[in-house]
N, C-alpha and C positions, 0 to 999 in steps of 0.2 A: 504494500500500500504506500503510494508515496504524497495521496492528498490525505488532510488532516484540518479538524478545524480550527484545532489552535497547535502551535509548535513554543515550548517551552526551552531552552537556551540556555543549559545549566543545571543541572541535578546536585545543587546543593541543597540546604534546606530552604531556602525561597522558592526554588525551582520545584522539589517533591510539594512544597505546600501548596503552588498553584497548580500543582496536578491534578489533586487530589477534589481541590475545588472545582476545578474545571469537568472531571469524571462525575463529578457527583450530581453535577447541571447540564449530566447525558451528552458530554462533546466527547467528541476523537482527538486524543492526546498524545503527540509525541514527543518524548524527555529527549535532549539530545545531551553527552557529557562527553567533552575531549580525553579525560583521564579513564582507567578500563575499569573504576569502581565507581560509584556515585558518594557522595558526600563534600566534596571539594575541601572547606578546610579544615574538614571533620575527619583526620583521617589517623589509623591505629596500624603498628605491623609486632610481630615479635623477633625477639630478639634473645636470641642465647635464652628461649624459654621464659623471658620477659615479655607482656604487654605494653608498647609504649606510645603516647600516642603523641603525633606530629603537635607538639607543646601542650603547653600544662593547660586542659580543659577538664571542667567540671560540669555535670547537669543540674539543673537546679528545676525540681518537680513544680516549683509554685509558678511558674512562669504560664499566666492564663492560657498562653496558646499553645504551648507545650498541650497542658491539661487536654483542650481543645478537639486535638489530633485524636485525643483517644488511645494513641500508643502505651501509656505508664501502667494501663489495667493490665500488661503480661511483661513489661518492660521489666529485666532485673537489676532495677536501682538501686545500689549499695550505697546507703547514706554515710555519710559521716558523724564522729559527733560533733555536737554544736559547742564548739571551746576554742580556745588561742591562745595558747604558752606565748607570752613574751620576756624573753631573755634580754635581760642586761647583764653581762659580768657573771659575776658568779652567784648571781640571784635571779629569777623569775618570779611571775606573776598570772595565772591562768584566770580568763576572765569566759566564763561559762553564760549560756541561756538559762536563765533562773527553774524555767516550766520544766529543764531537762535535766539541772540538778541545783535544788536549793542548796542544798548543806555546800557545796563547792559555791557558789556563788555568793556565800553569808561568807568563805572564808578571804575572797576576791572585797569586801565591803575593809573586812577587820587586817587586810595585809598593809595598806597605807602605801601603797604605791602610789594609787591613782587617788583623787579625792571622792569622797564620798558623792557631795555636790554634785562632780561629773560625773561619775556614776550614774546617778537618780537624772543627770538630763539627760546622756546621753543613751538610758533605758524608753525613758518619754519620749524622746524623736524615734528612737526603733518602734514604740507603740504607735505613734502617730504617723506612720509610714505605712507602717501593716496591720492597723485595723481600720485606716479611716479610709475613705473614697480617694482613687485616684484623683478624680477632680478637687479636693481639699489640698493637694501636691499639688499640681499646675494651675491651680487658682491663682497662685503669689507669683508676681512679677522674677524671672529667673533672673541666676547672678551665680558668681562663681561658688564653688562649694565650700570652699573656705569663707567664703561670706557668709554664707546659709548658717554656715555652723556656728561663727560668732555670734548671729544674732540668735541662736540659742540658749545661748550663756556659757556655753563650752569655752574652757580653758585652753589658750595658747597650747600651754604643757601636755593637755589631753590628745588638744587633735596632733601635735607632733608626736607624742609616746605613743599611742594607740591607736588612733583614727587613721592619719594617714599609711603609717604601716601596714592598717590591715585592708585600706581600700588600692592600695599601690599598685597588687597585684594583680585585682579586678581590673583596675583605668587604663594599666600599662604606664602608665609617666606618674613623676610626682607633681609636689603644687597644691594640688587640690584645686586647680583650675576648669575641672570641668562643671559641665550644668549642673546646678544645685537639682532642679527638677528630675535630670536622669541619676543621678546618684541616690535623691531618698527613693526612685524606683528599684535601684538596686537594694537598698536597705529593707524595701517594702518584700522583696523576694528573698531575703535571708532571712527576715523575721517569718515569713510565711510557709519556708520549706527549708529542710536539710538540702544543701549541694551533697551531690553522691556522683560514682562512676560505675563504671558496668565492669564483667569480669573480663568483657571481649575488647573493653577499649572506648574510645568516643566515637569509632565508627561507626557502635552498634545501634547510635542515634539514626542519622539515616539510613542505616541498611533496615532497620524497623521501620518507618517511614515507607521505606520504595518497597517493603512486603507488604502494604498494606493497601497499595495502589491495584485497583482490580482489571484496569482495561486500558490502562497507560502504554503505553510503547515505550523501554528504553531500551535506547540506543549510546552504551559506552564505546570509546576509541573512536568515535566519530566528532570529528573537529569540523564548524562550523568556517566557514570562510569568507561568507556573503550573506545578508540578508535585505529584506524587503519585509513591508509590513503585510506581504500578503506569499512571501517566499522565502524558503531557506535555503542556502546551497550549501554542503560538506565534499568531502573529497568522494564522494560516493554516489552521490545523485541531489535532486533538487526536489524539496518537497514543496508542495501550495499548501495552505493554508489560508482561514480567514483573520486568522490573528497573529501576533505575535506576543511573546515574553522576553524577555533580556534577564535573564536570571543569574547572569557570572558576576563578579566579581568587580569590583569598579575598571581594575585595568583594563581587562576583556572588554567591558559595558565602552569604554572611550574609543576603544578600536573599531567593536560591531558597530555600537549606535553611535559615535563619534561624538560622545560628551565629556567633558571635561575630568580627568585624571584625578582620583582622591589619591591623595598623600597617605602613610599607613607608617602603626603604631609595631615594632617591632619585639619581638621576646624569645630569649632564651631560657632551655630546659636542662638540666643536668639530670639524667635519669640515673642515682645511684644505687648502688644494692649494698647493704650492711648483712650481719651474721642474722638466723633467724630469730636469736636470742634477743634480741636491740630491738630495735623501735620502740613505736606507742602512737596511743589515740590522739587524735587533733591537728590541728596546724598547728606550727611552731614558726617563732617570728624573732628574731636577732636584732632588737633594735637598736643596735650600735654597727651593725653590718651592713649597711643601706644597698650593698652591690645588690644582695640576691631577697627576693619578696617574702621568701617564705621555706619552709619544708613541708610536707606530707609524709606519711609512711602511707601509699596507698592500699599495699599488703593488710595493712589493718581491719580494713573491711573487704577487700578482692583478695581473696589468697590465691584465686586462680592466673591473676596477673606476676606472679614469678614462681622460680622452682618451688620446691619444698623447704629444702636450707638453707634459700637466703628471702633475704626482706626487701620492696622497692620504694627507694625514695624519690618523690619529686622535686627539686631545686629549680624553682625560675626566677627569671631575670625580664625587668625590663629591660628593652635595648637587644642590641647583637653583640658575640663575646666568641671569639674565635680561638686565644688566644690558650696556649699550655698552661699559661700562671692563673687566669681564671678557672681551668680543671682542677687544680690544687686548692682553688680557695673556698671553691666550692666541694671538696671533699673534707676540707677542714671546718667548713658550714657546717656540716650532716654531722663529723663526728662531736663538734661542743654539744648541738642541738641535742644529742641522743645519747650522751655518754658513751661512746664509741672509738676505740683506738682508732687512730686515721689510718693506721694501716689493712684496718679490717672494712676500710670504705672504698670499692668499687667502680671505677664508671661503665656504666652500661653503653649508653652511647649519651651524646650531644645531641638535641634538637635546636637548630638556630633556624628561626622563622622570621623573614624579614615582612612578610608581609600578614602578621598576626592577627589587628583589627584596623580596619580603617578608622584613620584619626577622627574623630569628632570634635567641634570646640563648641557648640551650641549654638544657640538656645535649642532645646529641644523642639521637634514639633511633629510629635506622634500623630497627626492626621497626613502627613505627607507624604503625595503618589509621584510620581513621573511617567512624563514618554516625551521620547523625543524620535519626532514625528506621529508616525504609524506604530511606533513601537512602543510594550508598555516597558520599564524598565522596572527590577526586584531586587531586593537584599539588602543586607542590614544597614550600610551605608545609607540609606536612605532613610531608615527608622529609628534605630539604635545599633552599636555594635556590639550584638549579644543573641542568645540562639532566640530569645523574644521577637527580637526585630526582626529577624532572617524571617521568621514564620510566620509575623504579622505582613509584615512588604509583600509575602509569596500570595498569603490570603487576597488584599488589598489589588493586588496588581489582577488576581485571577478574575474578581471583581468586577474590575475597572474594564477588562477583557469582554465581560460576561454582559454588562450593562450596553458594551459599544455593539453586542451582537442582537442585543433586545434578548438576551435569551436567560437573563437573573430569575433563579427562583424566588 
């Protein structure tokens, strides 16, 4: 079959979401994806009996259109706990979800690291993030996050000890320069759901997605070369169609639909392995080591992601890090963080992803579509950069599609 009534342009998660919409308002749908898996930068391989996946990604179940999808009722989500070792020196401070353990969270009040004060606010903005209406969040004029946060009454001290340390790894940069508005979305999804991973990886997000597609057409290894808003061309044949999607990537999206070039937020992953004896529960945060975001023991909850005798850590980085002295310092990350002889820390491999999220600097503006022309264009770039966005934009754009055919249920 080479006519179709809509052609989708990307099998990322913008691209699987406007599939699924489009199939479901009775169209002929074909996925088209250059790469020979579908997920784009959703992607996992193993490694010496390690799962690792193309940089440090987490899923986070409260994300409404996640839910949406319907995926998570067979999805096997290994949550985390909800806690965060921050390490100074030769002392820490674990600062826990109260609802998931009071007695740890009474001992986080009575250790005097942090102030009590910030504490009790900075519990009250996580409440007012994730129980009140998004519209209560984007009612208030945006500004940078670091704004937001002082006008809460949070302490200098807090959001450097705490705050930005643990939002670092989420934004990719520091600052706290981003949208106040998409940040307490972010907050509103931490308060609302454990982030977790699967035992197959982050890939097993999309590849659950495109098994749940019933009359879709994909087509992997097929690289698009040419389009029109009513034609595709690949190295293989030329399909019609009455619509189109642009569902890659911003780079891809400037070449096909010749729009202007997003700039991209960049991160590095050390994936280590310690003895099985080591690790432990939580994120762990080095607030005097500002190179690297964070650690994971992701073994903790996936034990199917490494051998049996050893344990897998995550180490990422904002930025790109090429460099041997950065392998070393980031194996002497893992072993402070974990009490671990540095000699008993491993690298599995490097993940260096230069093109991790597209930059965002705001204002937010969660109702917004594109096309340019005849073409609708998708992905998170356009909504947020977060698996949110991706699935909103794919939703949104299938929409937009659906509306221009008169054909919306």
């Amino acid at each position: 079959m080479s006519s179709y009534d809509v052609v989708v342009i990307g099998a990322g998660l913008a691209g699987l979401r406007a599939a699924r919409v489009l199939e479901d308002n009775d169209l002929s749908v074909l996925l088209l994806e250059k790469s020979h898996v579908v997920g784009g930068r959703l992607a996992s391989r193993v490694v010496d009996g390690f799962v690792l996946d193309e940089g440090f990604q987490l899923i986070n179940p409260a994300y409404p259109e996640l839910v949406a999808t319907g995926i998570l009722e067979s999805f096997d989500l290994r949550r985390f706990e909800p806690m965060v070792r921050f390490v100074r020196g030769n002392s820490s401070t674990t600062i826990v979800d109260p609802r998931w353990s009071p007695l740890e969270a009474l001992r986080t009040l009575t250790s005097r690291t942090f102030r009590a004060s910030d504490l009790a606010r900075t519990a009250k903005l996580f409440a007012h993030c994730g129980l009140g209406p998004v519209a209560a969040i984007l009612g208030e004029d945006d500004c940078p996050t670091r704004v937001g946060l002082a006008r809460w009454g949070i302490s200098t001290a807090m959001v450097d000890e705490c705050i930005e340390p643990f939002l670092r790894g989420t934004l990719l940069r520091d600052g706290l320069n981003d949208s106040w508005h998409y940040t307490q979305l972010l907050l509103r999804s931490f308060f609302r759901g454990r982030p977790g991973t699967h035992p197959s990886g982050i890939a097993a997000l999309p590849q659950a997605l495109a098994e749940r597609l019933r009359s879709t057409d994909i087509h992997v290894d097929e690289e698009v070369h040419g389009v029109t808003g009513s034609s595709v061309t690949t190295e293989e044949r030329t399909y019609t169609c009455a619509g189109v999607i642009v569902a890659t990537d911003p780079s891809a999206a400037s070449i096909l639909a010749e729009t202007t070039e997003t700039s991209w937020l960049g991160q590095t992953t050390w994936w280590m392995s310690v003895p099985n004896e080591c690790g432990g529960v939580g994120l762990r945060i080095d607030v005097t080591e500002r190179r690297f975001s964070s650690a994971l023991d992701v073994t903790s909850v996936a034990r199917e992601r490494s051998p049996s005798t050893r344990r897998l850590i995550a180490v990422p980085a904002n930025g790109t890090y090429e460099s041997r002295e950065h392998d070393l310092a980031a194996a002497n990350y893992v072993a402070r963080l974990y009490d671990v002889v540095a000699n008993d820390v491993e690298l599995v491999q490097k993940t260096v992803v230069a093109h991790a999220l597209p930059r965002f600097d705001g204002p937010l503006r969660l109702a917004k579509t594109s096309r340019r022309g005849d073409l609708v264009l998708a992905g998170d770039y356009l909504q947020s950069p977060s698996i949110q966005g991706a699935l909103v934009s794919g939703r949104r754009a299938a929409n937009e599609v659906l509306a221009a055919l008169g054909q919306k249920k």
